[in-house]
C-alpha positions as CSV (number, residue, x, y, z in Angstrom):
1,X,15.8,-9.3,43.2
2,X,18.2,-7.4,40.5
3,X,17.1,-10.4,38.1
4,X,13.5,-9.7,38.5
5,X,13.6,-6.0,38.0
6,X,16.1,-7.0,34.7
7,X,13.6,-9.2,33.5
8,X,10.4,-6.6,33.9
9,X,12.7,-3.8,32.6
10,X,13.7,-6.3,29.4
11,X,9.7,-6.5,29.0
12,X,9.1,-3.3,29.4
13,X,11.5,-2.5,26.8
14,X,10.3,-4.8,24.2
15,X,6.5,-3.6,24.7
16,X,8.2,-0.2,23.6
17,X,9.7,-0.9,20.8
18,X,7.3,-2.6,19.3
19,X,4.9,-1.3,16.5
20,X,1.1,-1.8,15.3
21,X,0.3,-2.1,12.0
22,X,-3.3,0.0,11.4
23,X,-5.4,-1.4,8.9
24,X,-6.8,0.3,6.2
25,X,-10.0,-0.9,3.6
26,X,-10.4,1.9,1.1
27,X,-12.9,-0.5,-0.8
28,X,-14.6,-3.7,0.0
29,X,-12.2,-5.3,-2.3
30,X,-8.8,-3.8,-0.4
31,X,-7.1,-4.0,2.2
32,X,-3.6,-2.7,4.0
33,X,-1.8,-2.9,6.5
34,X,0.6,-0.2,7.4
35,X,3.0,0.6,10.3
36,X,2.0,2.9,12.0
37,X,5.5,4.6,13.1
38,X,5.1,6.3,9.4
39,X,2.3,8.2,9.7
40,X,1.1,10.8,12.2
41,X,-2.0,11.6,10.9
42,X,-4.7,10.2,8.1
43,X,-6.3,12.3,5.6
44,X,-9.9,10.4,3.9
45,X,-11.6,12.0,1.0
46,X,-14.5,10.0,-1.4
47,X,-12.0,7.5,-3.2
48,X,-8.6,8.3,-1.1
49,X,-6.8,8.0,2.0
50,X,-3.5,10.0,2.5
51,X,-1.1,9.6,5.3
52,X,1.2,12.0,7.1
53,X,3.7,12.5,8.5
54,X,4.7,15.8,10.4
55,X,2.0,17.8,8.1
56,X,3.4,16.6,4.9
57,X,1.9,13.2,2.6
58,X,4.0,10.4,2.8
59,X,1.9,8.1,0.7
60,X,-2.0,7.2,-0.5
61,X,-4.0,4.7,-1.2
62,X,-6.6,5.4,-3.9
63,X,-9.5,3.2,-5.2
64,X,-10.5,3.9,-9.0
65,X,-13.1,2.5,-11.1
66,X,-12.1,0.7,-14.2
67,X,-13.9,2.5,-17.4
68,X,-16.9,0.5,-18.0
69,X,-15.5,0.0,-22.1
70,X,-12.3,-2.2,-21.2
71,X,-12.0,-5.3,-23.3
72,X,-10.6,-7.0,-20.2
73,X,-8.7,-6.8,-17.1
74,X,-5.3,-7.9,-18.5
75,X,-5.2,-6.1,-21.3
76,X,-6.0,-2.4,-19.2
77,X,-3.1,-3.3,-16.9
78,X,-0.9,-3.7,-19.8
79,X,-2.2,-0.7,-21.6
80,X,-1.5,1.5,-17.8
81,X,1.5,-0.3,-18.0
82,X,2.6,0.8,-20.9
83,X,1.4,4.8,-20.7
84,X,3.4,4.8,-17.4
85,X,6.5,3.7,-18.8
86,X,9.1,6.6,-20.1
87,X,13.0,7.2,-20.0
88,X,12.5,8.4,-16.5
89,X,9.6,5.7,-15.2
90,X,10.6,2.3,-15.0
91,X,7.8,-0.5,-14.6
92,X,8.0,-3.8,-12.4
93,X,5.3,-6.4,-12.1
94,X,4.9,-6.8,-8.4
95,X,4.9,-9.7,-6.3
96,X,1.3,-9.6,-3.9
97,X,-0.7,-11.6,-2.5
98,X,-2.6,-14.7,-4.9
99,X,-5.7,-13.4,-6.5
100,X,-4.0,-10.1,-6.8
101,X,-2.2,-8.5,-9.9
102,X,-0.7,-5.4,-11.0
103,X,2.7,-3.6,-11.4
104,X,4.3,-0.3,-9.8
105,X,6.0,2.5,-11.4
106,X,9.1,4.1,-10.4
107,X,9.9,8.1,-10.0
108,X,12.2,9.4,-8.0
109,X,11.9,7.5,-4.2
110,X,8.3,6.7,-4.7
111,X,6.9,3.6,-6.0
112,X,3.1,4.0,-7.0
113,X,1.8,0.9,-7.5
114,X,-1.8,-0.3,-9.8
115,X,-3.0,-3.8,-8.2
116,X,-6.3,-5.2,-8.9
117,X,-8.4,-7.8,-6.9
118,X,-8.9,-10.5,-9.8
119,X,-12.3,-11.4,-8.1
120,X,-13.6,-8.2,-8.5
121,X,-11.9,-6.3,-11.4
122,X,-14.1,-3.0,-11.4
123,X,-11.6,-1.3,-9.8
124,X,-7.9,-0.8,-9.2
125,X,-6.1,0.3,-6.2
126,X,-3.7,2.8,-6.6
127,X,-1.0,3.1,-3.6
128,X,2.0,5.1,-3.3
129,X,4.6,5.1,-1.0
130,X,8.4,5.5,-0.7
131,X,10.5,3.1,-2.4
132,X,12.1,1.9,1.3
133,X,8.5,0.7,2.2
134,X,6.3,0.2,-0.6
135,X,7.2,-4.1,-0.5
136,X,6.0,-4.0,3.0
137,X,3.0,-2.2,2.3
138,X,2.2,-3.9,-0.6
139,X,2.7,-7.6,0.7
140,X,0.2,-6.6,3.6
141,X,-2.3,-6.5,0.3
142,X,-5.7,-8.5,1.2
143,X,-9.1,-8.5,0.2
144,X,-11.3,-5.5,2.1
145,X,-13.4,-5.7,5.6
């Protein structure tokens, strides 16, 4: 009997401490997933969705349109690239999902990242989280729902 109630206390335990991911689809071409032991609470305006924790923004996600005159996709990643950088802002490309490209910025804990869905270049999603958790947020990247 004491190895039964073990077992269904061992279960019980692991249902606990588990945690859901909540998706998110600011756009038809985004999607991510994010745990949901982060945030408390989900502010939505038009083009953004910030999460909080404890009444204070932990991170966003933000959809933009890309200005009708760009030459091309590349070249205004490289040119946002480029304005972002500065003795105090470092630059990485990331490492998402395939059909995905883009880079994140650095300042302070935060990493802000500018990904775009390479099927549907009109926009950019911005997202910025702390440093600890931006990869895992960022490699949940997906097309939208």
């Amino acid at each position: 009997m004491k190895v039964l109630v073990l077992i269904v206390l061992a279960f019980a335990l692991a249902g606990c401490a588990s945690t859901q991911s909540v998706s998110f689809s600011p756009s038809k071409n985004y999607a991510v997933s994010i745990q949901s032991e982060l945030f408390d609470a989900v502010r939505i305006e038009k083009n953004d969705i910030t999460l909080l924790s404890d009444g204070r923004a932990i991170g966003y996600l933000r959809v933009e349109p890309v200005p009708a005159d760009v030459a091309s996709t590349p070249e205004f990643l490289k040119t946002l690239r480029s304005a972002s950088e500065s003795e105090t802002v470092k630059t990485q490309a990331l490492n998402v999902s395939p059909g995905f490209t883009g880079f994140s910025a650095q300042f302070r804990d935060y990493l802000t990242g500018y990904l775009m869905n390479e099927e549907s270049p009109d926009t950019i999603l911005i997202i910025s989280f702390p440093e600890s958790e931006f990869d895992k947020i960022t490699g949940t990247i997906s097309p939208g729902i």
